[in-house]
DSSP file (Angstrom, degrees, kcal/mol; ACC not computed):
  #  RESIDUE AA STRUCTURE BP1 BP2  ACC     N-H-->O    O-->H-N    N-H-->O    O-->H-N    TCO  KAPPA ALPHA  PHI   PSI    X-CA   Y-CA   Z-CA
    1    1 A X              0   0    0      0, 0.0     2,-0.7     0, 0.0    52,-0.0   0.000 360.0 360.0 360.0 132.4   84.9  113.5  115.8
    2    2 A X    >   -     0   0    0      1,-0.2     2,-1.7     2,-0.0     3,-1.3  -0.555 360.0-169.9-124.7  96.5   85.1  110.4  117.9
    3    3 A X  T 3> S+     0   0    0     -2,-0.7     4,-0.8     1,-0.3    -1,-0.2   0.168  78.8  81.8 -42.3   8.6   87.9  108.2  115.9
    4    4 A X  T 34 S+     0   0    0     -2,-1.7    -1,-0.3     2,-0.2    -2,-0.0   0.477  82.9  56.5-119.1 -11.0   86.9  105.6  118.1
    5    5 A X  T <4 S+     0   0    0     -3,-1.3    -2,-0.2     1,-0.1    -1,-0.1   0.566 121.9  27.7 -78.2 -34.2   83.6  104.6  115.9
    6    6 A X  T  4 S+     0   0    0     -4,-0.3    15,-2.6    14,-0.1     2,-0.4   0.689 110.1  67.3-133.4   5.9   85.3  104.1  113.3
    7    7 A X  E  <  +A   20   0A   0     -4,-0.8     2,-0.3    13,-0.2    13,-0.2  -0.896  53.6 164.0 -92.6 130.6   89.4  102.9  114.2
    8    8 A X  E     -A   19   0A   0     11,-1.3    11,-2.6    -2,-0.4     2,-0.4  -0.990  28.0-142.4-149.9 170.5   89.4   99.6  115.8
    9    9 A X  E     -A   18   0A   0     -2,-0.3     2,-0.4     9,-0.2     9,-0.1  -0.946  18.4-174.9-122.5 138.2   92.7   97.2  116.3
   10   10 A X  E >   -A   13   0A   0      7,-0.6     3,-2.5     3,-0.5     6,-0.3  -0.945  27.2-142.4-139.4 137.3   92.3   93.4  115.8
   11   11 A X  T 3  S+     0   0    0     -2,-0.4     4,-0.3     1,-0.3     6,-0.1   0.761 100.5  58.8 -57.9 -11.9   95.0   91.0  116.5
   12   12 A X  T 3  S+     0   0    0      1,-0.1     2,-0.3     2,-0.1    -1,-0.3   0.522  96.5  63.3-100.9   6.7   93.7   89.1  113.6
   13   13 A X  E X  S-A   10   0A   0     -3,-2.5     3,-2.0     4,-0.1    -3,-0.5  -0.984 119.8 -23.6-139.4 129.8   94.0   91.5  111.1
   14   14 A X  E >  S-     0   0A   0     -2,-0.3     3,-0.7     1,-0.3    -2,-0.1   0.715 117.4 -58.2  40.7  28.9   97.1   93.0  110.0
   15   15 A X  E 3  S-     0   0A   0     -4,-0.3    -1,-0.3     1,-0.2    -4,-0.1   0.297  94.8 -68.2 100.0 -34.8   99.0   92.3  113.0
   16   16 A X  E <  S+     0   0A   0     -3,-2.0    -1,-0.2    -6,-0.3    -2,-0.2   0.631  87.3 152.6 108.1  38.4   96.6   94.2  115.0
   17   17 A X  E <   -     0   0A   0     -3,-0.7     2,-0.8    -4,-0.3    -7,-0.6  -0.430  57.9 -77.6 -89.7-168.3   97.4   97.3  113.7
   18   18 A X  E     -A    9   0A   0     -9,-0.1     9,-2.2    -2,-0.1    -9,-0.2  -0.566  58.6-178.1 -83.1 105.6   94.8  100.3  113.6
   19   19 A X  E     -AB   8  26A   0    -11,-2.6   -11,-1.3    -2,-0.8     2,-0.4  -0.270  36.9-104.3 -78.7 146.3   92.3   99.8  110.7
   20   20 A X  E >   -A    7   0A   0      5,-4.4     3,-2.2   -13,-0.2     2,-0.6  -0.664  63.6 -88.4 -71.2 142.7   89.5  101.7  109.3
   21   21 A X  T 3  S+     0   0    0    -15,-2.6     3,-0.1    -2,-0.4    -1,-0.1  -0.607 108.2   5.2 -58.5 103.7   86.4   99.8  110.6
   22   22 A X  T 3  S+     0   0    0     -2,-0.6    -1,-0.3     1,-0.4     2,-0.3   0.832 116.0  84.2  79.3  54.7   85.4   97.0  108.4
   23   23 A X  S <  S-     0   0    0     -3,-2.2    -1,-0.4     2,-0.2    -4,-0.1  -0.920  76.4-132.7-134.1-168.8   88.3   97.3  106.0
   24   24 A X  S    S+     0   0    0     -2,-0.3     2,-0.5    -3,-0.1    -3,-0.1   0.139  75.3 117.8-122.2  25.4   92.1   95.8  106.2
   25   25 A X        -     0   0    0     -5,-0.2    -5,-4.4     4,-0.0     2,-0.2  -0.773  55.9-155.3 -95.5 131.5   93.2   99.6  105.2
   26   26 A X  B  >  -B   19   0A   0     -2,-0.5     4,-1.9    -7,-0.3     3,-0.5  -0.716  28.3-116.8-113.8 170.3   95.4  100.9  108.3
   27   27 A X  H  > S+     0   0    0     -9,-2.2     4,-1.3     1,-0.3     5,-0.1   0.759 114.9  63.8 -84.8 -14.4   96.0  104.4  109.3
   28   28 A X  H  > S+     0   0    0      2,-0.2     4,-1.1   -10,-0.2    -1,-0.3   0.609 104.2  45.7 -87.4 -16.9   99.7  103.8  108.5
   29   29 A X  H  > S+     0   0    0     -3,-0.5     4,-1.4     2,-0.1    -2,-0.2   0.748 111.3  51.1 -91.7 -14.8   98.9  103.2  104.9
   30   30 A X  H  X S+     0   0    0     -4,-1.9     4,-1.1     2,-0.2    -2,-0.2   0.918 111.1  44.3 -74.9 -24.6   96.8  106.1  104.8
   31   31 A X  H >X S+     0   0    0     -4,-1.3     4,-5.1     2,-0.2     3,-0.6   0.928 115.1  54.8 -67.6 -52.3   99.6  108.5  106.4
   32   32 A X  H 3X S+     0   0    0     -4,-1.1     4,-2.3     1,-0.3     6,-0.3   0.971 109.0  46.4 -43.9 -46.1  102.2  106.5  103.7
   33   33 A X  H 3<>S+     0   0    0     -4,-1.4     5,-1.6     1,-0.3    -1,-0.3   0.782 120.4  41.5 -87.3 -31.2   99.9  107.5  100.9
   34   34 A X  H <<5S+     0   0    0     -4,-1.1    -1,-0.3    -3,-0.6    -2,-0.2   0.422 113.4  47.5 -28.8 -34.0   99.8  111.3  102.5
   35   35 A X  H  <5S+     0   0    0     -4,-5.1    -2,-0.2     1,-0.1    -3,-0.2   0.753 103.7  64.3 -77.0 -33.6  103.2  111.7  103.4
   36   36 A X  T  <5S-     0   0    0     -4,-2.3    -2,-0.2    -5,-0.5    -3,-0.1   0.390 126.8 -93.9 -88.1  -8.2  104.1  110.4   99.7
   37   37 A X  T   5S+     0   0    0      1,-0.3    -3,-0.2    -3,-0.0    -4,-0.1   0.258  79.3 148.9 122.2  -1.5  102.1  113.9   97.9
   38   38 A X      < -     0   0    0     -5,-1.6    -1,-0.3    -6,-0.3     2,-0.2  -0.210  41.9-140.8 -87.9 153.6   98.7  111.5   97.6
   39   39 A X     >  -     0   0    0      1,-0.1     4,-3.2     0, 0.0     5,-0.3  -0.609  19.7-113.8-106.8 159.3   95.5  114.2   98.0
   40   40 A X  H  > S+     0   0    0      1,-0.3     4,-3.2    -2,-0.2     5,-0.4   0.975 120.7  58.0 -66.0 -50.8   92.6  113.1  100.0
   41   41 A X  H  > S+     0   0    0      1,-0.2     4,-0.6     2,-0.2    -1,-0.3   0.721 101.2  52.7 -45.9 -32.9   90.7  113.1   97.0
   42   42 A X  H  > S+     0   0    0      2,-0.2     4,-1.6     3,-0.1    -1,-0.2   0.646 110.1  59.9 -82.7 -29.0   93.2  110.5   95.2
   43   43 A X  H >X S+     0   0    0     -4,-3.2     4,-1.9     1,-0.2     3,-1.1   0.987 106.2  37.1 -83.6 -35.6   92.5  108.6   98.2
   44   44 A X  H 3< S+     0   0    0     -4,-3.2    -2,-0.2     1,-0.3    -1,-0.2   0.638 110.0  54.9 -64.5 -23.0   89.3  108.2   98.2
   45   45 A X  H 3< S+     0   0    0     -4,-0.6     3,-0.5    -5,-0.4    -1,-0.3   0.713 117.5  46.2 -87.8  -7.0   88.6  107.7   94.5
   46   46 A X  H << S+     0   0    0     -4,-1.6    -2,-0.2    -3,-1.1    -3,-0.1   0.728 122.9  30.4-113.3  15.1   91.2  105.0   94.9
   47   47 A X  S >< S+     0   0    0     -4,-1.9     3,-4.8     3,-0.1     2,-1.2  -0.385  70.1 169.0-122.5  46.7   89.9  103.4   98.0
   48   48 A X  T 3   +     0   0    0     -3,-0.5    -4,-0.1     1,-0.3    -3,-0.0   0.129  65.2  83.1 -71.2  26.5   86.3  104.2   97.5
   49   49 A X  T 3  S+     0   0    0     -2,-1.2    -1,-0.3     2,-0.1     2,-0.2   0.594  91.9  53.9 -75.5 -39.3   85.7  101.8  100.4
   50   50 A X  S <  S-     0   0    0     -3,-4.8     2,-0.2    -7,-0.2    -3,-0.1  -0.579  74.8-144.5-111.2-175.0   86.5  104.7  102.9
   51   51 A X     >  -     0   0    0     -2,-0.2     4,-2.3     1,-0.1    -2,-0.1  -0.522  31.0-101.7-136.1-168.2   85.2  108.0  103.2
   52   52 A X  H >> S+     0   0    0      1,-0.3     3,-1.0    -2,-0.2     4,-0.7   0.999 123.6  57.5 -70.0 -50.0   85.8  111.6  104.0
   53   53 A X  H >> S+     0   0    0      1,-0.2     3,-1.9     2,-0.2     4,-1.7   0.763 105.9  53.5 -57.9 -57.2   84.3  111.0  107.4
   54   54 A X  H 3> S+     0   0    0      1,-0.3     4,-1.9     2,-0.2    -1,-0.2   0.827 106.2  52.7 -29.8 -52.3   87.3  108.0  108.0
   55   55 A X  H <X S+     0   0    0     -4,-2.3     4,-0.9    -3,-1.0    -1,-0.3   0.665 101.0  55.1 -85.2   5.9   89.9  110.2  107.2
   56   56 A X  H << S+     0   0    0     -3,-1.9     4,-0.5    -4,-0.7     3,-0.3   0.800 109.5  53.8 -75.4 -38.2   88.8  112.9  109.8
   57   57 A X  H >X S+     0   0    0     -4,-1.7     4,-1.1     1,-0.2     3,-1.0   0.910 105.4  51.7 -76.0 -20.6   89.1  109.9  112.4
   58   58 A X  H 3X S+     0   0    0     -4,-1.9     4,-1.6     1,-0.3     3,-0.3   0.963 113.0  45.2 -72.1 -39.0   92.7  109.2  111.2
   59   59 A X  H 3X S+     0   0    0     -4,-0.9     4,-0.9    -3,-0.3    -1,-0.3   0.510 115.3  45.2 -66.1 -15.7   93.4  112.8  111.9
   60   60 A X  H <4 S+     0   0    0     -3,-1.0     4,-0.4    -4,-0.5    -2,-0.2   0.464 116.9  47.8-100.1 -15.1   91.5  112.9  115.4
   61   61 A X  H  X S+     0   0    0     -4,-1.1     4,-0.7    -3,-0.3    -2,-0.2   0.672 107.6  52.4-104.5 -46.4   93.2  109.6  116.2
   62   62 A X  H  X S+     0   0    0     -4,-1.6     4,-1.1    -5,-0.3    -2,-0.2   0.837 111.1  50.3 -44.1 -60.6   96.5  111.0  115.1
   63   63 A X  H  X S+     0   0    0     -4,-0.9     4,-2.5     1,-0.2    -2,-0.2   0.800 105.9  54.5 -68.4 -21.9   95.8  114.3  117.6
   64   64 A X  H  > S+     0   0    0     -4,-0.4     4,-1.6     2,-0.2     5,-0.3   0.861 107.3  53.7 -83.8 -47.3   95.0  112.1  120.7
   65   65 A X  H  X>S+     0   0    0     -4,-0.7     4,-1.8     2,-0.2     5,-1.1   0.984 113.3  38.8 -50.6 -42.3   98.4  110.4  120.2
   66   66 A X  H  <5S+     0   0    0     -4,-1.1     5,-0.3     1,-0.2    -2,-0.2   0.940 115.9  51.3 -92.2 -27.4  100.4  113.4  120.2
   67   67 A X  H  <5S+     0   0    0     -4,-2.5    -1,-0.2     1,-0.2    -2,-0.2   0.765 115.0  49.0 -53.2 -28.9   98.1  115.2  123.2
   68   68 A X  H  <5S-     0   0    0     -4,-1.6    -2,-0.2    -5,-0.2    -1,-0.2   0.802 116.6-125.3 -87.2 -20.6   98.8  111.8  125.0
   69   69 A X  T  <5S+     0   0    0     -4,-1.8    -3,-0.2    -5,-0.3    -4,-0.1   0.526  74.9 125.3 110.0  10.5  102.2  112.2  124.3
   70   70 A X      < +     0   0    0     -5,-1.1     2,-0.5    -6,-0.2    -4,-0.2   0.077  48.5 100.0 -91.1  22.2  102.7  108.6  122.4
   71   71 A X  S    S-     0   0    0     -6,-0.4    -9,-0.0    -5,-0.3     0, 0.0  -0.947  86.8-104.6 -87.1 128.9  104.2  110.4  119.2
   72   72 A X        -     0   0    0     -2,-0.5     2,-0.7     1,-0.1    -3,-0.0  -0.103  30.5-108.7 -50.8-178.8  107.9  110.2  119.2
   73   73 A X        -     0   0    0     -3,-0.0     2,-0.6    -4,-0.0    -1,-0.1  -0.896  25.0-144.4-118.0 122.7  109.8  112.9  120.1
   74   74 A X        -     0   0    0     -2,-0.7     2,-0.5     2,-0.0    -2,-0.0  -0.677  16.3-159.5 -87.4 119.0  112.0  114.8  117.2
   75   75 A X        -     0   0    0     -2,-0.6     2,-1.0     1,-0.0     3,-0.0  -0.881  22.9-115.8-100.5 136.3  115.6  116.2  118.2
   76   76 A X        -     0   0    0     -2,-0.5     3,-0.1     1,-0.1    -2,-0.0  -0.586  26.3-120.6 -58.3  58.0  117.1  118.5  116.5
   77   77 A X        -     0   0    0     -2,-1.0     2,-0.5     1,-0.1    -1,-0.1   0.594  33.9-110.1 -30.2 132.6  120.4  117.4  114.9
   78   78 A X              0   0    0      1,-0.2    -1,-0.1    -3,-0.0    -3,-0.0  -0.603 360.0 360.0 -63.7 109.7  123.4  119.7  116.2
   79   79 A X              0   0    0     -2,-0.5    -1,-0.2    -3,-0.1    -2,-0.1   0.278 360.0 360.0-102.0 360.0  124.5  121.9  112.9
């Protein structure tokens, strides 16, 4: 999958964070709506602007951050 068809950043939209291509939905409300219990399926009937194929790039987009190392880094808190 090459997230790069279908993520793009524009400064003029939302700040310039990373958007699905020709929407104003960003990959940090789709992660909110995923961390939060939301099923792919519940996104997508309730954003029936994007598609399965979108959220594979969010996920592809997601693994090339953390292979480039631009994830933060979690420490373990000291018990």
């Amino acid at each position: 999958m090459n997230w790069k068809e279908r993520i793009v950043s524009d400064k003029n939209v939302l700040m310039g964070k990373p958007i699905i291509k020709g929407t104003r939905i960003s990959i940090e409300f789709i992660l909110d709506r995923l961390a939060n219990g939301w099923s792919e399926e519940m996104i997508l009937q309730s954003y029936p602007l994007l598609t399965k194929e979108d959220l594979l790039a969010v996920y592809s987009y997601l693994n090339d951050l953390e292979k480039d190392g631009l994830v933060y880094e979690i420490r373990a808190k000291a018990l």
